[in-house]
C-alpha positions in Angstrom: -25.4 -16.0 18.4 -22.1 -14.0 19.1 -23.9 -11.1 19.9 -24.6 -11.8 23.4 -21.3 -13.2 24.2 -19.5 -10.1 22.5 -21.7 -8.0 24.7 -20.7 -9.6 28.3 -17.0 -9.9 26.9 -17.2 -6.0 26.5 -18.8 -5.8 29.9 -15.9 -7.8 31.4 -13.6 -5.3 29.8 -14.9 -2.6 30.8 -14.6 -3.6 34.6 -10.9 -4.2 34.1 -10.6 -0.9 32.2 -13.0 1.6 32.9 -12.0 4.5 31.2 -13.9 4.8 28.0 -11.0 5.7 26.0 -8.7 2.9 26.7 -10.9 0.1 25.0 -13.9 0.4 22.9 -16.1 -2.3 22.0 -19.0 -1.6 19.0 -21.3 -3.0 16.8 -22.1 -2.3 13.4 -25.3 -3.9 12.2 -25.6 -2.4 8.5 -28.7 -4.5 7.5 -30.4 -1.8 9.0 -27.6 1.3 8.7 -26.1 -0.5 5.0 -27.3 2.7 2.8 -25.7 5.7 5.9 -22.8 5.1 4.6 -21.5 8.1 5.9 -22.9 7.8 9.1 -21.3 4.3 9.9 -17.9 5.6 8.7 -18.2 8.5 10.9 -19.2 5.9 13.7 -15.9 3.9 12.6 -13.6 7.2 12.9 -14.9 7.8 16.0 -14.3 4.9 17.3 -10.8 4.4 15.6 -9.2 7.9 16.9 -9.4 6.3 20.8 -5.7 5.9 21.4 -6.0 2.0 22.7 -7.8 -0.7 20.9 -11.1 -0.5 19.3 -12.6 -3.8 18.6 -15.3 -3.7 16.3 -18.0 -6.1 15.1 -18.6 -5.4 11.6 -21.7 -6.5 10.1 -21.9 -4.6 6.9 -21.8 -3.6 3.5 -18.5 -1.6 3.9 -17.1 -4.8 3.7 -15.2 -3.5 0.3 -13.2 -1.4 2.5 -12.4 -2.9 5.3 -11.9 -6.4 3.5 -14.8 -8.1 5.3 -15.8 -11.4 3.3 -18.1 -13.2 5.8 -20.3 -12.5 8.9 -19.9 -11.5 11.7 -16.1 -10.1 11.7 -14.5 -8.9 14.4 -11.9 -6.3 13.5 -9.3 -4.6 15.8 -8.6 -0.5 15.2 -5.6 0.8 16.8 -4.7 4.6 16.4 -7.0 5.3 13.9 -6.0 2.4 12.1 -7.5 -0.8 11.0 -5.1 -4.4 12.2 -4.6 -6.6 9.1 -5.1 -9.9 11.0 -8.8 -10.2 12.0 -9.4 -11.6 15.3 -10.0 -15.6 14.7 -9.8 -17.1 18.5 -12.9 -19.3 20.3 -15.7 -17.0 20.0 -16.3 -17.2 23.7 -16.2 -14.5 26.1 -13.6 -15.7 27.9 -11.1 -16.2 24.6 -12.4 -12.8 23.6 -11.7 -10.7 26.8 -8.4 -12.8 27.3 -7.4 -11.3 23.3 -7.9 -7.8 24.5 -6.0 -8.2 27.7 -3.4 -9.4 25.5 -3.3 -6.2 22.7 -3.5 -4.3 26.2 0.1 -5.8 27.2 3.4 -3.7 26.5 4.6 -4.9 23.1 7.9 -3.2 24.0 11.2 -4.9 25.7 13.0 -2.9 28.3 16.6 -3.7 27.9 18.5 -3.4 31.5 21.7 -3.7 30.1 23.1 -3.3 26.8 24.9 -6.1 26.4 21.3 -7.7 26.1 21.3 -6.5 22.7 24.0 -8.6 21.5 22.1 -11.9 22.5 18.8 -11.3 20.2 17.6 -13.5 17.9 18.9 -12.7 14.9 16.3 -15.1 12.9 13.9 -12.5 13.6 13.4 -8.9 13.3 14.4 -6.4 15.7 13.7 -3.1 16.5 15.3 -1.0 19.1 14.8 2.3 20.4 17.3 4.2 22.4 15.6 7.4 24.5 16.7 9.8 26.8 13.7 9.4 29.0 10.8 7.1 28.5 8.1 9.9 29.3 9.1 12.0 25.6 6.7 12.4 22.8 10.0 10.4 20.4 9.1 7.2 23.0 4.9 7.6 22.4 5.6 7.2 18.4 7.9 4.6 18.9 5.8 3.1 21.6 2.3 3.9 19.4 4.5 1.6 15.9 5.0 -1.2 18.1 1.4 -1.5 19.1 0.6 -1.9 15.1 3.4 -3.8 14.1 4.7 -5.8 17.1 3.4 -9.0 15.2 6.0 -8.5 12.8 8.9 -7.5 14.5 10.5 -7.6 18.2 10.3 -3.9 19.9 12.7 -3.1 22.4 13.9 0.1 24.1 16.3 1.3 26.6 16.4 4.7 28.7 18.9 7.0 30.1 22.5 5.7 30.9 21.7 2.4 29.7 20.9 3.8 26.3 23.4 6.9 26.4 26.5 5.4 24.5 24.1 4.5 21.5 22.6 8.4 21.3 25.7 9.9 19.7 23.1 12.6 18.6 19.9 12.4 20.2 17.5 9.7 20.7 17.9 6.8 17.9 15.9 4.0 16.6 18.0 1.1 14.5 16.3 -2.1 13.0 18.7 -5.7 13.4 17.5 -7.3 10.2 17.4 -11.4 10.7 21.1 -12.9 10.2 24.2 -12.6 12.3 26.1 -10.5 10.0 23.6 -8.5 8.9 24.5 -4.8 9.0 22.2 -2.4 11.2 19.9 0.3 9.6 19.4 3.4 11.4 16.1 5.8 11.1 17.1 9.0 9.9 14.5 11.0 10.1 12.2 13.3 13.1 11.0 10.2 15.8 7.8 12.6 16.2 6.4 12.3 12.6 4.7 9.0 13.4 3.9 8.7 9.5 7.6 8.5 8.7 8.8 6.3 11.4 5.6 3.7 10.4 6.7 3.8 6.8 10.1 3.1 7.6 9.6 0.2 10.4 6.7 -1.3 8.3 9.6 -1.4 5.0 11.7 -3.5 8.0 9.1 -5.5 9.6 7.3 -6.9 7.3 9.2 -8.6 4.1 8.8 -7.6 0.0 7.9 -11.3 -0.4 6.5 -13.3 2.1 5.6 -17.0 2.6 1.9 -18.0 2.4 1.3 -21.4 4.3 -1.8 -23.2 5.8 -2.0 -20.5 8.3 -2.0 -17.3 7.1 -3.5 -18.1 4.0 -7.1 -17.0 4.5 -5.6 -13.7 5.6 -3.3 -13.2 2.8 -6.7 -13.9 0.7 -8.3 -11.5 3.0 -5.8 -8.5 1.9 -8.1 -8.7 -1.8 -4.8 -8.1 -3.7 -3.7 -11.1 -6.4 -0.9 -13.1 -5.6 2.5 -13.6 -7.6 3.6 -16.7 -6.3 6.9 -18.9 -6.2 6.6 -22.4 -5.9 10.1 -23.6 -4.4 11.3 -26.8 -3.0 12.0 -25.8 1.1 16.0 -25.9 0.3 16.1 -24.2 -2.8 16.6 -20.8 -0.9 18.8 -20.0 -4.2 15.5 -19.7 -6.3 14.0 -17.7 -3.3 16.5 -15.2 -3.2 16.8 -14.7 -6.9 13.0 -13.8 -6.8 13.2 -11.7 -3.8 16.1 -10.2 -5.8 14.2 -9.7 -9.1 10.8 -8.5 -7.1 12.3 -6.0 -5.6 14.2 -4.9 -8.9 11.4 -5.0 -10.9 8.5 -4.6 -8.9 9.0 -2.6 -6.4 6.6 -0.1 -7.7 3.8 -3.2 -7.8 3.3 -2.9 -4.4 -0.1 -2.7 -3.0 -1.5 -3.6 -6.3 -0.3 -7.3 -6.0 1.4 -9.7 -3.1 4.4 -11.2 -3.9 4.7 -14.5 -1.8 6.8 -17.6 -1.8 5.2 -21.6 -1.0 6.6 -25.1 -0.1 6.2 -27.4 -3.0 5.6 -29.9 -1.4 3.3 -28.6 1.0 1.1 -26.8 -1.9 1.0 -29.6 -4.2 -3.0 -29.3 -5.2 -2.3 -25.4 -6.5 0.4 -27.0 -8.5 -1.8 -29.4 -9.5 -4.3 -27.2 -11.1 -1.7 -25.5 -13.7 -0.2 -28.7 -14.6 2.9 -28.8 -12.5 4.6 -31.3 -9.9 7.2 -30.5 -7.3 9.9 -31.8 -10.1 8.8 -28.8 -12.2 9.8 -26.4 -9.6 10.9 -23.5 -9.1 7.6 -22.6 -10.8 6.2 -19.1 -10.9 2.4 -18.2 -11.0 -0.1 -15.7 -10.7 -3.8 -16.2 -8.5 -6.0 -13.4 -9.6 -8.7 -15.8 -7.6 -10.5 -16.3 -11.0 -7.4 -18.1 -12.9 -4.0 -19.2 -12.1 -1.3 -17.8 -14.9 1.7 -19.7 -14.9 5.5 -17.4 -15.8 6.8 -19.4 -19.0 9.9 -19.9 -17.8 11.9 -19.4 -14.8 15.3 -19.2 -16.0 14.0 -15.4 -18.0 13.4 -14.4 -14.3 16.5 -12.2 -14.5 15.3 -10.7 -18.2 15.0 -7.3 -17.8 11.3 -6.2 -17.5 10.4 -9.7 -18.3 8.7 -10.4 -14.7 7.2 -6.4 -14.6 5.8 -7.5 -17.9 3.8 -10.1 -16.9 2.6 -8.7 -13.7 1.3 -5.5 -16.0 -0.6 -8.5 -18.6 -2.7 -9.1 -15.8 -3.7 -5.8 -14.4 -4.3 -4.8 -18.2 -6.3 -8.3 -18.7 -4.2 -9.6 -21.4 -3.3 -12.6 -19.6 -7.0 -13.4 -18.8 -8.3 -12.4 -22.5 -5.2 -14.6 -24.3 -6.6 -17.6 -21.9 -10.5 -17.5 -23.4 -9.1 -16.3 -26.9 -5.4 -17.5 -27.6 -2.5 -15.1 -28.1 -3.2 -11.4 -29.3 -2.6 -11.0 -32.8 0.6 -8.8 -32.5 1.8 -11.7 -30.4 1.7 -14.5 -32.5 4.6 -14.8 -35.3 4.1 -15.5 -38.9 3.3 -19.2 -39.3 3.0 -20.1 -35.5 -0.2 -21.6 -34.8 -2.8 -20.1 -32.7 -3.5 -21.9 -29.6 -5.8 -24.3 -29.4 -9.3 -22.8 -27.6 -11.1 -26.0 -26.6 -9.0 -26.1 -23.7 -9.7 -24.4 -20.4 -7.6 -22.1 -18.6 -6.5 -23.7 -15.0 -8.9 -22.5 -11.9 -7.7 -20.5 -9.5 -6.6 -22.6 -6.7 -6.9 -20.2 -3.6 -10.0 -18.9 -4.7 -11.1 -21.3 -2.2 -10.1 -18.6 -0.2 -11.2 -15.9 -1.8 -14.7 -13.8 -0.8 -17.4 -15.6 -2.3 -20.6 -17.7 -1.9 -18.1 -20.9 -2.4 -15.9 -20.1 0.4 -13.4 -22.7 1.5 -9.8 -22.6 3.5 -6.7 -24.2 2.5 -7.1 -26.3 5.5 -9.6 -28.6 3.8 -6.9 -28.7 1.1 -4.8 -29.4 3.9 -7.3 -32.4 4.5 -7.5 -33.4 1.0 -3.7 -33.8 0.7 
């Protein structure tokens, strides 16, 4: 059914850009191609070195590797590099060609005067770019980041005189975290090594710990990593900041093995529901692996050294999924304490719902249900 209607949204596109190399539009069909591997990665590269966007309808058994859980997908590939938020507008061509118009649009701010600068908004994240001249291979990185990650942070830029009193030394990029008084951060290494300046702008753009809602959750799911989670009334930003703290204290080397996130209480009551908790028992800390929900004993050992690390390394080692089938490990368990009772099951995993499976749902029929 979308086949056809991908196919005329591609024809529109090309007519409003007809040089092959500025959008690409392919197909992927791997009932037939599913054991060339090789060959349909090839295809993929090929497609994914154009230097504009690359939308591509994956039907396939790759779906491992490009986190594809359901059919058909359509992914977007920009500089070689796959977008982690799928396309999910109207599947009409219309909706479709009007997306690519959009990816198509300058994701960079041209600042006229610098006193622009000192009226951003400072709730989100900015990055700003000060260049010599705007045709320089330091503006084409910066200019080639902010078509990745311009969904995470503002991009803005200014040229010549305007930006001469902030290039003490040569063209400079500096990220304005959120908050008025937040001191700037200035990139310190070659604007032409577009490896560096991605790492460095993704560390600023996109948060340690970030908060899942009804939104984004599918596509937090979609990122196949489990989730450490804090449940947190919306005020309590004192219990937010103290994990924030203690993540990036203790688990900083975690990263891209598990995604730390933060959610409304009140908001995510059912998840709560299924490990025995209530917005009065939060803060509350938990881990999804999708197959179980593991809940932190206690809050207050947050701050214990190692104590948080620990538990994150229990479940990548499956102790915390073997001690809920089969009670504590015997090491674990003191003289005299009484091993726990194994009649009782071990809480589901509440955004499997989300999760790739056969029983797919989305959090906005728990949405429905609350």
């Amino acid at each position: 059914m979308l086949h056809p209607i991908f196919e005329e949204a591609s024809n529109v596109i090309k007519e409003e850009y007809p040089d092959k190399n500025q959008v690409v539009f392919a197909r992927v069909d791997c009932d037939q191609h599913y054991m060339l591997m090789s060959g349909i990665q090839f295809c993929l590269h090929l497609a994914a070195q154009l230097p504009w966007a690359n939308l591509i309808h994956l039907k396939s058994d790759i779906a491992q590797r490009y986190r594809i859980s359901k059919y058909p997908t359509l992914k977007l590939f920009r500089n070689g590099m796959m977008m982690k938020r799928e396309y999910r507008g109207q599947r009409s061509v219309t909706a479709i060609a009007d997306y690519i118009r959009q990816q198509k649009s300058n994701p960079i701010q041209e600042v006229q005067d610098l006193e622009e600068i000192s009226t951003l908004d400072r709730s989100r994240r900015n990055i700003v770019g000060y260049f010599e001249q705007k045709d320089s291979d330091n503006y084409r990185t910066f200019e080639r980041v902010a078509n990745i990650l311009h969904d995470d942070c503002v991009f803005l830029s200014a040229f010549g005189a305007i930006s001469k009193p902030e290039r003490f030394s040569g063209d400079n990029v500096i990220y304005k975290p959120p908050g008025e008084n937040a001191p700037d951060m200035v990139y310190l290494g070659s604007i032409t090594n577009f490896d560096l300046v991605y790492a460095w702008t993704q560390d600023k753009c996109v948060p340690l710990v970030r908060e899942i809602t009804f939104e984004n959750g599918e596509e937090l799911t979609e990122e196949g990593l489990p989730f450490l989670i804090l449940f947190h009334m919306k005020d309590d930003l004192e219990s937010l900041e103290k994990f924030q703290q203690e993540v990036a204290r203790q688990l900083i080397s975690e990263k891209g093995t598990i995604n730390f996130l933060h959610a409304d209480c009140d908001k995510f009551r059912h998840p709560l529901l299924h490990i025995q908790k209530t917005p009065a028992d939060c803060p509350v800390i938990a881990i999804d692996s999708f197959r179980h929900m593991y809940v932190f004993p206690d809050f207050n050992d947050l701050s214990v050294p190692g104590k948080l690390k620990q538990f994150v390394l229990d479940l990548h080692s499956g102790k915390l999924h073997r001690e809920f089938h089969h009670g504590p490990d015997p090491t674990d368990v003191a003289p005299g304490q009484p091993v726990q009772d194994l009649a009782s099951s071990p809480p589901e995993s509440s955004f499997q719902k989300l999760a790739p499976s056969e029983h797919r749902y989305t959090l906005l029929r728990e949405k429905d249900e609350l």
